[in-house]
mmCIF file as gemmi writes it, N, C-alpha and C atoms, coordinates in Angstrom:
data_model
loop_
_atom_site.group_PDB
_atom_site.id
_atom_site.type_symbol
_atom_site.label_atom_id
_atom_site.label_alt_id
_atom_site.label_comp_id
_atom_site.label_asym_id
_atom_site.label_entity_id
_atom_site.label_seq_id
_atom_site.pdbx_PDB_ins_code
_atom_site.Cartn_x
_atom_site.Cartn_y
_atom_site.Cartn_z
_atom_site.occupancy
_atom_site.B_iso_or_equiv
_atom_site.pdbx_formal_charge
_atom_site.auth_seq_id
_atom_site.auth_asym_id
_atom_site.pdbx_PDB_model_num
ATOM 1 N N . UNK Axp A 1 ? 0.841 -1.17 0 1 0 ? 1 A 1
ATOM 2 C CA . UNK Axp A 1 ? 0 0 0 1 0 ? 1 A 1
ATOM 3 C C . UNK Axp A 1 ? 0.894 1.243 0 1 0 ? 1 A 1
ATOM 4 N N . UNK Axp A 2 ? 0.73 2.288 -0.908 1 0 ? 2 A 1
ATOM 5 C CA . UNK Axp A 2 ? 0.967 3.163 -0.73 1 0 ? 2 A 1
ATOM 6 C C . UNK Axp A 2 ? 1.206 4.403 0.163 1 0 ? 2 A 1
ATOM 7 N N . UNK Axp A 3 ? 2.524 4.65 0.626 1 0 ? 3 A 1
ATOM 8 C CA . UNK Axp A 3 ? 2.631 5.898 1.826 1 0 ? 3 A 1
ATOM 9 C C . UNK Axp A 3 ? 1.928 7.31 1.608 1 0 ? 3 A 1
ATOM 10 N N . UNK Axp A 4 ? 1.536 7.783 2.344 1 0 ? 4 A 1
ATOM 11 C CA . UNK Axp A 4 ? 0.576 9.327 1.738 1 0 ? 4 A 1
ATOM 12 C C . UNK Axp A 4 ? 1.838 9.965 2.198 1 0 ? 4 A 1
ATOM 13 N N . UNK Axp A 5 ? 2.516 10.918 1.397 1 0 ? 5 A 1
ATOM 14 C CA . UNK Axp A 5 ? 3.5 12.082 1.515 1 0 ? 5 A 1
ATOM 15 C C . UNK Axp A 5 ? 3.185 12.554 2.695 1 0 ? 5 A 1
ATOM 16 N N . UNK Axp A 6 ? 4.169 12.677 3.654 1 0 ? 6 A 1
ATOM 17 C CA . UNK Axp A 6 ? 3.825 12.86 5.34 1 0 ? 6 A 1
ATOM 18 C C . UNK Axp A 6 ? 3.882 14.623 4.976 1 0 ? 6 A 1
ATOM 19 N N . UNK Axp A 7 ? 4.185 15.639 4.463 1 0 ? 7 A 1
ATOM 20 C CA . UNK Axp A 7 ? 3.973 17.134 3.935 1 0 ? 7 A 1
ATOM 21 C C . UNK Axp A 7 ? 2.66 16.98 3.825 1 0 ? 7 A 1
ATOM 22 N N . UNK Axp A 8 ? 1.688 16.137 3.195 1 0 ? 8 A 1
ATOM 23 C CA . UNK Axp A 8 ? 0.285 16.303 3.197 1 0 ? 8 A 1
ATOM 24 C C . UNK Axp A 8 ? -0.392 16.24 4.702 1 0 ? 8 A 1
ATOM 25 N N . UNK Axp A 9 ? 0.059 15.199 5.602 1 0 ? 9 A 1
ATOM 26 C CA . UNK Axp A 9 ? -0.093 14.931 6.862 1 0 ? 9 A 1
ATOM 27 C C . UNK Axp A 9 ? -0.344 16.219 7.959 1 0 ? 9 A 1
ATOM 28 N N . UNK Axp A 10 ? 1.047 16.607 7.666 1 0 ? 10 A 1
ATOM 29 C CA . UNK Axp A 10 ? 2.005 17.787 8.14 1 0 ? 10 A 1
ATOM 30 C C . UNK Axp A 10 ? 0.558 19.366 8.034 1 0 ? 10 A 1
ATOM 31 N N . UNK Axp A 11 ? 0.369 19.227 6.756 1 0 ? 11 A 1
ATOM 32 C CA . UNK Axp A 11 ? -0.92 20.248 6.341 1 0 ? 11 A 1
ATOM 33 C C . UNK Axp A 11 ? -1.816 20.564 7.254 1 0 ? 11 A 1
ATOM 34 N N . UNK Axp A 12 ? -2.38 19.078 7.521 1 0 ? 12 A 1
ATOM 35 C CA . UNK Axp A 12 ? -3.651 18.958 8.108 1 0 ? 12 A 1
ATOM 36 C C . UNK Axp A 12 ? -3.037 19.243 9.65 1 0 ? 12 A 1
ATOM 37 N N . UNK Axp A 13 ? -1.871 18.471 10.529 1 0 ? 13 A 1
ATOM 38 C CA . UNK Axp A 13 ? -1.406 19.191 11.39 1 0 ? 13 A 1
ATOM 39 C C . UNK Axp A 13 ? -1.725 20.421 12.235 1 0 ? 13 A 1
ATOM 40 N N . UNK Axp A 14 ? -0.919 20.941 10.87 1 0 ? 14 A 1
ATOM 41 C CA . UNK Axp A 14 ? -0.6 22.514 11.236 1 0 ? 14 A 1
ATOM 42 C C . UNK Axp A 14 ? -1.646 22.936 11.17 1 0 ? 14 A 1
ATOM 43 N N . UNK Axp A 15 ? -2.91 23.001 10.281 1 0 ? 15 A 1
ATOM 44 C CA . UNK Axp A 15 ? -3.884 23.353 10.558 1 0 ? 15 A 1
ATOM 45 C C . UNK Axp A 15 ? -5.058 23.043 11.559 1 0 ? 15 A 1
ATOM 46 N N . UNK Axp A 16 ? -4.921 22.148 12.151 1 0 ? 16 A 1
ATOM 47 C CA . UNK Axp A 16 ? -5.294 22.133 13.764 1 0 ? 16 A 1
ATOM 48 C C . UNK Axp A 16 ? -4.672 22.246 14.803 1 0 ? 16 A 1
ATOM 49 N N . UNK Axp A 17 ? -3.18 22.7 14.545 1 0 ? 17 A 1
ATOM 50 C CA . UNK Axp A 17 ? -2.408 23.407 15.959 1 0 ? 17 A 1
ATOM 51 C C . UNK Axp A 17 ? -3.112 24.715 16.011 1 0 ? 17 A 1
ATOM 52 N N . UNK Axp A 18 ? -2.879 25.179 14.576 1 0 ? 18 A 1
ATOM 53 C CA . UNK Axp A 18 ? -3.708 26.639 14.349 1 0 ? 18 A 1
ATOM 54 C C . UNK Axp A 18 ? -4.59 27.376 14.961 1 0 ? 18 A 1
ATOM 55 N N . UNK Axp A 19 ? -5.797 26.304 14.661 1 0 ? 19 A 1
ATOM 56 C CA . UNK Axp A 19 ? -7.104 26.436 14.986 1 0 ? 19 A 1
ATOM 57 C C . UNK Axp A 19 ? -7.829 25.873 16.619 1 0 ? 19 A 1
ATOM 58 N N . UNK Axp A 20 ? -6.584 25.16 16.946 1 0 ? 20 A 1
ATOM 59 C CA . UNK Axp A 20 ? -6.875 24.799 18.457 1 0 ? 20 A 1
ATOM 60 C C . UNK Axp A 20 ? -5.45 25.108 19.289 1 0 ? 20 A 1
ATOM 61 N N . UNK Axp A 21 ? -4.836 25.91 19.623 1 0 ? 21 A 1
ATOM 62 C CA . UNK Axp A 21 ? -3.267 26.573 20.137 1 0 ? 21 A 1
ATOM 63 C C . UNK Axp A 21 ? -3.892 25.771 21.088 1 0 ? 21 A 1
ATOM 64 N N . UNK Axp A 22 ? -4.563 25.604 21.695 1 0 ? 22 A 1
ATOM 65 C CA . UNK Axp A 22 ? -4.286 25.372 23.441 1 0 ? 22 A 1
ATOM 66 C C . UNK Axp A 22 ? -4.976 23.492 23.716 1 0 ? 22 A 1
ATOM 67 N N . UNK Axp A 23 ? -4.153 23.212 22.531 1 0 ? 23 A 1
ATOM 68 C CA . UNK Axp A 23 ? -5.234 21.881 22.761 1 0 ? 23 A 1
ATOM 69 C C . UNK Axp A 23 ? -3.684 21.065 21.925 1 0 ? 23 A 1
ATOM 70 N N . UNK Axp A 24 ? -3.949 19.63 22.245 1 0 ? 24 A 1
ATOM 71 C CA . UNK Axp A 24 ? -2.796 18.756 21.811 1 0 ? 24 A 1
ATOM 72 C C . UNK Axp A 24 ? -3.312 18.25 20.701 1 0 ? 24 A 1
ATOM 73 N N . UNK Axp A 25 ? -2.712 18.17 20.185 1 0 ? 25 A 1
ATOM 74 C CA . UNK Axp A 25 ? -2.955 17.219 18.118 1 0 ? 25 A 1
ATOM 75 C C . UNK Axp A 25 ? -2.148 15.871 18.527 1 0 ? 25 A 1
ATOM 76 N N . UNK Axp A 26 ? -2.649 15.11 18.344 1 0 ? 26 A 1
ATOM 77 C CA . UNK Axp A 26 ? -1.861 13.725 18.103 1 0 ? 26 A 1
ATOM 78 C C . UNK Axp A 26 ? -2.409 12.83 16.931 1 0 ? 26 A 1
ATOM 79 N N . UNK Axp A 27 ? -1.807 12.36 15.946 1 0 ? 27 A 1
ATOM 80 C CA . UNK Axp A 27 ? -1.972 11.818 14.538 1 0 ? 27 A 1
ATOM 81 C C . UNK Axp A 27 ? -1.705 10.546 14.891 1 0 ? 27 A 1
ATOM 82 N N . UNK Axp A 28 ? -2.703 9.386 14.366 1 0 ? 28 A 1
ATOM 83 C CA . UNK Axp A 28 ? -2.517 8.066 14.464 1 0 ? 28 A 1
ATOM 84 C C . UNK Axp A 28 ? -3.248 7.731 13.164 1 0 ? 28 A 1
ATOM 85 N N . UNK Axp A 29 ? -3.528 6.374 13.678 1 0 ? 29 A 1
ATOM 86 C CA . UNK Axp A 29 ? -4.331 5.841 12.057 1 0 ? 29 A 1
ATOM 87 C C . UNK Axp A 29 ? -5.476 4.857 12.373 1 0 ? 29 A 1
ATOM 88 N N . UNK Axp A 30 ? -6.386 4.815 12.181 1 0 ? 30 A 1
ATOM 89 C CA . UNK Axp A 30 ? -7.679 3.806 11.967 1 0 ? 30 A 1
ATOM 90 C C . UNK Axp A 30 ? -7.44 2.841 11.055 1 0 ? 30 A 1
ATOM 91 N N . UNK Axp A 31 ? -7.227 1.659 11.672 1 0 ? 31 A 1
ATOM 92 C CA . UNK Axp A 31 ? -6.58 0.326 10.94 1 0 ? 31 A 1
ATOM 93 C C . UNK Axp A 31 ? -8.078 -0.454 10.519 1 0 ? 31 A 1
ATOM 94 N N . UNK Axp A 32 ? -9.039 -0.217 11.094 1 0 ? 32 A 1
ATOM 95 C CA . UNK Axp A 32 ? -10.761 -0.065 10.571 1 0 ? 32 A 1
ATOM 96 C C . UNK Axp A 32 ? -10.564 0.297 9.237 1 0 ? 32 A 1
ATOM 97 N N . UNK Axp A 33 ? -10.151 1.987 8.886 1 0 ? 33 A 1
ATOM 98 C CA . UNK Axp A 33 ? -10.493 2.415 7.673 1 0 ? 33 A 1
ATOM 99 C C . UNK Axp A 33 ? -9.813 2.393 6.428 1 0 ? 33 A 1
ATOM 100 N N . UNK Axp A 34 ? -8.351 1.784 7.481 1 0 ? 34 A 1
ATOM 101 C CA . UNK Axp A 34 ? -6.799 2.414 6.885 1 0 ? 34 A 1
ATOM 102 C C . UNK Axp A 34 ? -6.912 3.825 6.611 1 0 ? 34 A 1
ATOM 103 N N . UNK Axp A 35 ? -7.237 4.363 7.374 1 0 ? 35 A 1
ATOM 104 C CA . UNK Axp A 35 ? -7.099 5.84 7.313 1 0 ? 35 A 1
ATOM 105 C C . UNK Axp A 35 ? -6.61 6.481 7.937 1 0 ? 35 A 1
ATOM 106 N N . UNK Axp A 36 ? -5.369 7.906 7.867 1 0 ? 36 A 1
ATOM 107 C CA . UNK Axp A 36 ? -4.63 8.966 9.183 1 0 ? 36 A 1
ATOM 108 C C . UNK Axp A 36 ? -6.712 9.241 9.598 1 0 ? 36 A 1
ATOM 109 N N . UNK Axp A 37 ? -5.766 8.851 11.298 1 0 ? 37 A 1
ATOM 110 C CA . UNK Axp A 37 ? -6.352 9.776 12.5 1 0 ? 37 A 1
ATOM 111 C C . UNK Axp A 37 ? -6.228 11.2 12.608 1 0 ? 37 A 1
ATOM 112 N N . UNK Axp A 38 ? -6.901 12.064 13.209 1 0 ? 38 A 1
ATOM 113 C CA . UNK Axp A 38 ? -6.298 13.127 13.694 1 0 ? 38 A 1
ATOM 114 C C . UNK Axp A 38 ? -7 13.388 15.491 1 0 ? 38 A 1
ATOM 115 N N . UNK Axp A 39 ? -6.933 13.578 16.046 1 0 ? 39 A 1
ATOM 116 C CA . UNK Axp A 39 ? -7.315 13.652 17.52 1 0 ? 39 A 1
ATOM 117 C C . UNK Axp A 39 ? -6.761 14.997 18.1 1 0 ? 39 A 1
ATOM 118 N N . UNK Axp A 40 ? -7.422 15.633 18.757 1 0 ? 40 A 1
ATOM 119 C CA . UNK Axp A 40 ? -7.662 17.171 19.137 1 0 ? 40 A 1
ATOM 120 C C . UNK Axp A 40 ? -8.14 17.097 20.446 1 0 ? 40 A 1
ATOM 121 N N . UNK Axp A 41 ? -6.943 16.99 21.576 1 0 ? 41 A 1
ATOM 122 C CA . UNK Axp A 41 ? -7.126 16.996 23.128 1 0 ? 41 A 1
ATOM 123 C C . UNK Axp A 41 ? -7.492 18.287 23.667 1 0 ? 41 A 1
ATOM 124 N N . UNK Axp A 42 ? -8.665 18.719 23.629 1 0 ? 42 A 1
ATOM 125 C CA . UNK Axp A 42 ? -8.78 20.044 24.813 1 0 ? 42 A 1
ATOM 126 C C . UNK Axp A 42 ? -9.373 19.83 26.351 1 0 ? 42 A 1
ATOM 127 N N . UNK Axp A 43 ? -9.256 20.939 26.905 1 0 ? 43 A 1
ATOM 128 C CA . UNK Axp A 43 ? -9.613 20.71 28.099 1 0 ? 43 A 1
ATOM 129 C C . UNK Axp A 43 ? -11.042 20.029 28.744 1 0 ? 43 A 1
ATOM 130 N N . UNK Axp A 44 ? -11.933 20.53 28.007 1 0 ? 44 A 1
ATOM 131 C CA . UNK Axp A 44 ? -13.393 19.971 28.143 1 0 ? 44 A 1
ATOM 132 C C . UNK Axp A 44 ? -13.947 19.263 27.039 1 0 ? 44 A 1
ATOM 133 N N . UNK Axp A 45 ? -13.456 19.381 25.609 1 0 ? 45 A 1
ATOM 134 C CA . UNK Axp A 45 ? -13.869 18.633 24.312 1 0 ? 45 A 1
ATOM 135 C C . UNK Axp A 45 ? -12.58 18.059 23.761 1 0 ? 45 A 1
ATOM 136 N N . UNK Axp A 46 ? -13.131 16.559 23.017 1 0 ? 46 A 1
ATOM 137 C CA . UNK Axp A 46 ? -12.202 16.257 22.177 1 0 ? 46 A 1
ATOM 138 C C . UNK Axp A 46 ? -12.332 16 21.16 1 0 ? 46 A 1
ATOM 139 N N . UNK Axp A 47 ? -12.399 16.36 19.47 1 0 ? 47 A 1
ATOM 140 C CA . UNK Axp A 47 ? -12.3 16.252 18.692 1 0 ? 47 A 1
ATOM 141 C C . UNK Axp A 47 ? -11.732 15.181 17.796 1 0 ? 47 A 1
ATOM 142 N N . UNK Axp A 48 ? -12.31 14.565 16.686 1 0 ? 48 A 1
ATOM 143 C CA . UNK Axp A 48 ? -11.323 13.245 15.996 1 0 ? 48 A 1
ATOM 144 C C . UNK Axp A 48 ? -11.47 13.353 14.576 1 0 ? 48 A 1
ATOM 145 N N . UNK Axp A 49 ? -11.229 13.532 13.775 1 0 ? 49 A 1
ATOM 146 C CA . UNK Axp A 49 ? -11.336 13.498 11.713 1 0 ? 49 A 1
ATOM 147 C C . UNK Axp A 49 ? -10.453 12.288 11.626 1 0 ? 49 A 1
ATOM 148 N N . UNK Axp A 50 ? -11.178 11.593 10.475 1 0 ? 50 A 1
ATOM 149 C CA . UNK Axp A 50 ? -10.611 10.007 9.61 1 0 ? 50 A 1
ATOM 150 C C . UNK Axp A 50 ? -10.439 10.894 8.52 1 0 ? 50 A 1
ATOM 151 N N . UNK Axp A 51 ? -9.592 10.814 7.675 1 0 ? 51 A 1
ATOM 152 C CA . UNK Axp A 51 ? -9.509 11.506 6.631 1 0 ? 51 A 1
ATOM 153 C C . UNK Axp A 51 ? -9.044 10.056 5.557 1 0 ? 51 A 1
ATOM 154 N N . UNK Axp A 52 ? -10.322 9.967 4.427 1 0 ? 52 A 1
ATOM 155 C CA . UNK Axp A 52 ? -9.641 8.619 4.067 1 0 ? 52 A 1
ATOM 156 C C . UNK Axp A 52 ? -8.623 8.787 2.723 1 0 ? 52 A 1
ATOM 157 N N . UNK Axp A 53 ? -7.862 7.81 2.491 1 0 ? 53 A 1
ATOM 158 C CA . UNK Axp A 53 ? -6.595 7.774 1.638 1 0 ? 53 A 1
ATOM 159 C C . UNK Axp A 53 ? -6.379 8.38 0.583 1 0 ? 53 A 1
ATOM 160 N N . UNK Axp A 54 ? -7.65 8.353 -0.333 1 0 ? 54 A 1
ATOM 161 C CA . UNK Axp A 54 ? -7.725 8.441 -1.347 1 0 ? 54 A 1
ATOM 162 C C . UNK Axp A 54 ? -7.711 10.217 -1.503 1 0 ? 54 A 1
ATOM 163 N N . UNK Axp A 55 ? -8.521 10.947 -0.307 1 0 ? 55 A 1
ATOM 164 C CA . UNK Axp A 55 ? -8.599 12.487 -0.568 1 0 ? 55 A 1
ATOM 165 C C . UNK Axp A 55 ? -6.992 12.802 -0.332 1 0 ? 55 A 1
ATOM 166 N N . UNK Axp A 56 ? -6.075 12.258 0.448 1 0 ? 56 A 1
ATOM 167 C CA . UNK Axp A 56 ? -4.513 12.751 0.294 1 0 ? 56 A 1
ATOM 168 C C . UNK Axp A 56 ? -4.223 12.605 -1.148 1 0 ? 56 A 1
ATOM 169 N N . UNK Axp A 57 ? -4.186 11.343 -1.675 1 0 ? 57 A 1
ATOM 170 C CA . UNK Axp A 57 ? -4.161 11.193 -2.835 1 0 ? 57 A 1
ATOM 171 C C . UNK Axp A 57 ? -4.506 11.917 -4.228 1 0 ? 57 A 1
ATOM 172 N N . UNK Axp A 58 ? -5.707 12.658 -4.297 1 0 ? 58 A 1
ATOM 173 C CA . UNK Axp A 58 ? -6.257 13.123 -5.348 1 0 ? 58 A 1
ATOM 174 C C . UNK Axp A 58 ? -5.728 14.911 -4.481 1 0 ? 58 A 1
ATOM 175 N N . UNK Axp A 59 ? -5.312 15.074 -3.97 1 0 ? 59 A 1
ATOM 176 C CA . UNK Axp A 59 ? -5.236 16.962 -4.305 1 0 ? 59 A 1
ATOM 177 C C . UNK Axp A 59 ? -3.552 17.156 -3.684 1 0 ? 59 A 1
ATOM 178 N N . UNK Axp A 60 ? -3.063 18.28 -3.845 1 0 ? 60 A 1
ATOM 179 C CA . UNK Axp A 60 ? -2.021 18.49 -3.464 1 0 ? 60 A 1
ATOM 180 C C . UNK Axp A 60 ? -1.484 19.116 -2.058 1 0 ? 60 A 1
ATOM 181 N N . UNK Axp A 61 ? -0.988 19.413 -1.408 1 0 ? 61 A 1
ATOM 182 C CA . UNK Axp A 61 ? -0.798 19.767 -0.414 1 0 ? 61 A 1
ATOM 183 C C . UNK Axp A 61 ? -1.383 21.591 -0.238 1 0 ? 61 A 1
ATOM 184 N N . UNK Axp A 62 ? -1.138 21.884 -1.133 1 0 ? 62 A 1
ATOM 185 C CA . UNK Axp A 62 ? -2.217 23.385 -1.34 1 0 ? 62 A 1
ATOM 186 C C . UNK Axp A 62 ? -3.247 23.049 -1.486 1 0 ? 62 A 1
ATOM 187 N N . UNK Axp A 63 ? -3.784 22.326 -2.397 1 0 ? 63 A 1
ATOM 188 C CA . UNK Axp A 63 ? -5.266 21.825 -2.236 1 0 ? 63 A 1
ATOM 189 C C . UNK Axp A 63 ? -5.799 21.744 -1.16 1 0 ? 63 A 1
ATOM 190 N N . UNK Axp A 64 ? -5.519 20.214 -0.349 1 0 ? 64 A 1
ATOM 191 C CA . UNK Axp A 64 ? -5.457 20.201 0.568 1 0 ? 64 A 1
ATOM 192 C C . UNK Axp A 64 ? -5.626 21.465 2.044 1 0 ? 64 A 1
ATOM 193 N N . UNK Axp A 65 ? -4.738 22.139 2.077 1 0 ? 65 A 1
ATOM 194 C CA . UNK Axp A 65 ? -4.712 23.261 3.158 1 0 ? 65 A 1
ATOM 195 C C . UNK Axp A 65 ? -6.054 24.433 2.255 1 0 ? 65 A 1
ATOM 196 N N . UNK Axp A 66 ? -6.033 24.522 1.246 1 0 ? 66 A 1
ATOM 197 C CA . UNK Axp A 66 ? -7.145 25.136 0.667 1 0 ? 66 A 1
ATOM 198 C C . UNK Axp A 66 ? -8.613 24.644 1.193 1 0 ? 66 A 1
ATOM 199 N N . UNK Axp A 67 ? -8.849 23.39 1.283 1 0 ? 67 A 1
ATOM 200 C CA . UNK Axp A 67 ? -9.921 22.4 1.151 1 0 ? 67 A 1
ATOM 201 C C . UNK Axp A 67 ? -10.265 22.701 2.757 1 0 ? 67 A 1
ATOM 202 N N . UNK Axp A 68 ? -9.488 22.894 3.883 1 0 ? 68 A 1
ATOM 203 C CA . UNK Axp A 68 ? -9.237 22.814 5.31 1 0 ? 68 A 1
ATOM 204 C C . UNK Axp A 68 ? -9.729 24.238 5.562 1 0 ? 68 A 1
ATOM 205 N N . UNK Axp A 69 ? -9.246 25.196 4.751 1 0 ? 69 A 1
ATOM 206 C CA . UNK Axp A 69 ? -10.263 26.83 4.697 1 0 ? 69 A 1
ATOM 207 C C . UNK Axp A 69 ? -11.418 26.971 4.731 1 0 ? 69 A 1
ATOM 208 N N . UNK Axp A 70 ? -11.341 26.694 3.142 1 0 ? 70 A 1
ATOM 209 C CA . UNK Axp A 70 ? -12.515 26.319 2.821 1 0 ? 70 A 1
ATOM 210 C C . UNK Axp A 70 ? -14.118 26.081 3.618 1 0 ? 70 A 1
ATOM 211 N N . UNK Axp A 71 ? -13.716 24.531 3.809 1 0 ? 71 A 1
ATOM 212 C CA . UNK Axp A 71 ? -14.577 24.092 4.555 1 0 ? 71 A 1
ATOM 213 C C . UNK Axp A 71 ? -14.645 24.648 5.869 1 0 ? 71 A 1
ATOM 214 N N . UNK Axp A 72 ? -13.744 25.06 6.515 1 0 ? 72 A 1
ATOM 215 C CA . UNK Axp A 72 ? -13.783 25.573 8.078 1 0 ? 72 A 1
ATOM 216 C C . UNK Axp A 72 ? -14.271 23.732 8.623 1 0 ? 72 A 1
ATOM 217 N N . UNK Axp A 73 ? -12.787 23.054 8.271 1 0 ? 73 A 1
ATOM 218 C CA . UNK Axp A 73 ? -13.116 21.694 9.567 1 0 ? 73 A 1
ATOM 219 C C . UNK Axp A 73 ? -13.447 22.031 10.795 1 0 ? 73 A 1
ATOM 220 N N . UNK Axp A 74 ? -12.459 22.729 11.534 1 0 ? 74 A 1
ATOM 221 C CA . UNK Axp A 74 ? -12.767 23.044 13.228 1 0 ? 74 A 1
ATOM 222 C C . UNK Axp A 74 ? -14.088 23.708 13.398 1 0 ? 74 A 1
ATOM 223 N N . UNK Axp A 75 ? -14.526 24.776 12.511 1 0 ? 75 A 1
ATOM 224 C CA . UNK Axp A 75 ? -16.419 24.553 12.723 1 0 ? 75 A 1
ATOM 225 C C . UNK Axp A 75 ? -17.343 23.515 13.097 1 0 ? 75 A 1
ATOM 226 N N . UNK Axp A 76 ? -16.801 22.526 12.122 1 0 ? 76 A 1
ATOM 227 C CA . UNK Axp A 76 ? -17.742 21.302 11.905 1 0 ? 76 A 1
ATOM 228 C C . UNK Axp A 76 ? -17.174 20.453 12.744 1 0 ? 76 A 1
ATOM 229 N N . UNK Axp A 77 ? -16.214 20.679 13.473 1 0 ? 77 A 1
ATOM 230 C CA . UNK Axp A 77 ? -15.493 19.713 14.565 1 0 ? 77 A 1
ATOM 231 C C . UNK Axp A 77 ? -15.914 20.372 15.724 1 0 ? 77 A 1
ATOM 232 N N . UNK Axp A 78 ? -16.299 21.291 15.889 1 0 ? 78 A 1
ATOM 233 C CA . UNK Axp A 78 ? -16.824 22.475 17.243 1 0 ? 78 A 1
ATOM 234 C C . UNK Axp A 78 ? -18.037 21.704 17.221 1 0 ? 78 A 1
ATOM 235 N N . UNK Axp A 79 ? -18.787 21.453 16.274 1 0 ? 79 A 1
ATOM 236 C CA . UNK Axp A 79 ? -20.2 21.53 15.849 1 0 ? 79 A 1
ATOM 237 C C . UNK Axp A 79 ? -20.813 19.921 16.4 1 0 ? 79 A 1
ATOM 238 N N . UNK Axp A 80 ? -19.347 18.935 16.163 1 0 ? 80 A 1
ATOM 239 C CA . UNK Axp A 80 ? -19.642 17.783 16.637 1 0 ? 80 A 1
ATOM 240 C C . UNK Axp A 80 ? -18.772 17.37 17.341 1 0 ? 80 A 1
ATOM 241 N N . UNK Axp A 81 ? -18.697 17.934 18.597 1 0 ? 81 A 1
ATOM 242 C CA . UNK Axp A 81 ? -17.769 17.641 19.949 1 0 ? 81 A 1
ATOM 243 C C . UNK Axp A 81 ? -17.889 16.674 20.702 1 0 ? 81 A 1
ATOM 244 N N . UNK Axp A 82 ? -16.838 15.664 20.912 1 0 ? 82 A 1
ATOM 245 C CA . UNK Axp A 82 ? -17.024 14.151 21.412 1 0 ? 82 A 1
ATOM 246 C C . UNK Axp A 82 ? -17.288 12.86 20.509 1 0 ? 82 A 1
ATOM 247 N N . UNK Axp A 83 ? -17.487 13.688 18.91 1 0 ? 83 A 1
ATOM 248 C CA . UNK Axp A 83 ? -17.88 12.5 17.922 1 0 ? 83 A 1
ATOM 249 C C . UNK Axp A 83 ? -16.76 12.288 16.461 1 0 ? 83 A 1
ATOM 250 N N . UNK Axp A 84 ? -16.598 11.498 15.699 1 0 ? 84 A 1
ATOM 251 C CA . UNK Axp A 84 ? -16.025 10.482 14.784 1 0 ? 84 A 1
ATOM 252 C C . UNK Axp A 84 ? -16.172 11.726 13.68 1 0 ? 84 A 1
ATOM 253 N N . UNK Axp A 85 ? -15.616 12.384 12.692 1 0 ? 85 A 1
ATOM 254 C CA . UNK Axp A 85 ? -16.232 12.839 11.197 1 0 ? 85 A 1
ATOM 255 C C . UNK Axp A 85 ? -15.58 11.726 10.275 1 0 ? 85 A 1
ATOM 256 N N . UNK Axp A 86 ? -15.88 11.772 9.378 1 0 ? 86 A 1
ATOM 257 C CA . UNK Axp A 86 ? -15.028 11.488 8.094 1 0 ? 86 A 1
ATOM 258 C C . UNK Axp A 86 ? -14.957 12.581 7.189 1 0 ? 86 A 1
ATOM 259 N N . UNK Axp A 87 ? -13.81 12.239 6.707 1 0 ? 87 A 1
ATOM 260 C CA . UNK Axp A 87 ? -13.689 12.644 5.32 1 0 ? 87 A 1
ATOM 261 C C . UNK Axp A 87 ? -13.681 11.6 4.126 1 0 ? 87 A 1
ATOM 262 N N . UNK Axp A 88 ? -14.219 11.781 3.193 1 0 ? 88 A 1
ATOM 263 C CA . UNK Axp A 88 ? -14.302 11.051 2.057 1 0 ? 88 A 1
ATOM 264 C C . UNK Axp A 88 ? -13.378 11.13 1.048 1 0 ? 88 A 1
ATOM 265 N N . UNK Axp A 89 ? -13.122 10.445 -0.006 1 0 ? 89 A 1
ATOM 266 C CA . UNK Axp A 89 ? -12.106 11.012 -1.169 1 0 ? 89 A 1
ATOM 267 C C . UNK Axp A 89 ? -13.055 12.461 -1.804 1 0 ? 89 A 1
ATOM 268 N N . UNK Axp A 90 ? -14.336 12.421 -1.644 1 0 ? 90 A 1
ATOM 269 C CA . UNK Axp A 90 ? -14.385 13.929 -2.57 1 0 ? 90 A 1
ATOM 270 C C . UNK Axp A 90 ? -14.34 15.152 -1.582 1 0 ? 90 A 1
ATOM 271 N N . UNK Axp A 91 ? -14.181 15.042 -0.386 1 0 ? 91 A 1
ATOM 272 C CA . UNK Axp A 91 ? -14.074 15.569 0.708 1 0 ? 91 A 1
ATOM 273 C C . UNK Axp A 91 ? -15.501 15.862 1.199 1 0 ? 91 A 1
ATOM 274 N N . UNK Axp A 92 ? -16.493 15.302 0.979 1 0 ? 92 A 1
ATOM 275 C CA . UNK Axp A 92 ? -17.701 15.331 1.701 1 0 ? 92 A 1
ATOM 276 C C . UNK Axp A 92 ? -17.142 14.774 3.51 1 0 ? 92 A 1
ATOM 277 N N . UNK Axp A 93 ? -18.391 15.36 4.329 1 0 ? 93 A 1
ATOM 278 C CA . UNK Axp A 93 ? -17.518 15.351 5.564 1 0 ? 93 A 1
ATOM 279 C C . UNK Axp A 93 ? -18.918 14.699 6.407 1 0 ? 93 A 1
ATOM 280 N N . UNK Axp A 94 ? -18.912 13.274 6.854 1 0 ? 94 A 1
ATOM 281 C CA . UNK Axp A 94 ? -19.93 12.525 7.147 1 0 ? 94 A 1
ATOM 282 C C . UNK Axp A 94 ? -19.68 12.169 9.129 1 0 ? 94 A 1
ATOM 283 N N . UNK Axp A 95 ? -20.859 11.75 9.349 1 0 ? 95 A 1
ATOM 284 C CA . UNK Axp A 95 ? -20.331 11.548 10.905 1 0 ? 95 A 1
ATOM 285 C C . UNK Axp A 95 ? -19.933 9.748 10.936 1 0 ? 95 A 1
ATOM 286 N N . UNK Axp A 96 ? -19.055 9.926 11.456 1 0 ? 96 A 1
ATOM 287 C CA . UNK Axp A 96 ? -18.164 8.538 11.996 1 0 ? 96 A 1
ATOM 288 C C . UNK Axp A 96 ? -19.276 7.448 12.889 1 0 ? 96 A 1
C-alpha cells in the first residue's frame, strides 16, 4: 500500500495546531479504515477526523490546506464535539 507524503499529513497538522493553540494534536491511524487519524485533546472537548486515503491522494498539499479553509473543519469539529467525522475522497464530511 501506498505511503501518503507525510507534507500532506504535516498540512492537516498545522492546521489544527492553528485552529486549536491550546489543545494537543496527536496523529494516528484507523486500521478499521486504513485511514490517518487526527485527535484534538482540549480541556473539556475532544475532537477526531478520519480523513480517508484516497482524498490525500487526489489533491495536493495546497489543495489540501485550501480544502481545510474552505470548509472551516474546526467549525464542523466544534459543531460535533465528542464525535467520529469522516472525510471522504471527494471531501464530503460525514459523521463517523
Amino acid at each position: 500500500m501506498a505511503e501518503i507524503d507525510q507534507e500532506k499529513i504535516s498540512v492537516v497538522h498545522k492546521y489544527f495546531e492553528d485552529e486549536f493553540p491550546e489543545c494537543n494534536i496527536r496523529v494516528g491511524y484507523d486500521y478499521d479504515r486504513m485511514a490517518p487519524k487526527f485527535q484534538v485533546f482540549c480541556t473539556a472537548e475532544n475532537y477526531c477526523t478520519i480523513i480517508n486515503r484516497a482524498f490525500f491522494f487526489n489533491r495536493n498539499t495546497e489543495e489540501i490546506n485550501d480544502w481545510l479553509q474552505t470548509y472551516e473543519l474546526s467549525k464542523a469539529l466544534a459543531d460535533r464535539a465528542n464525535r467520529t467525522i469522516i472525510i471522504n475522497p471527494e471531501g464530503e464530511v460525514t459523521n463517523g
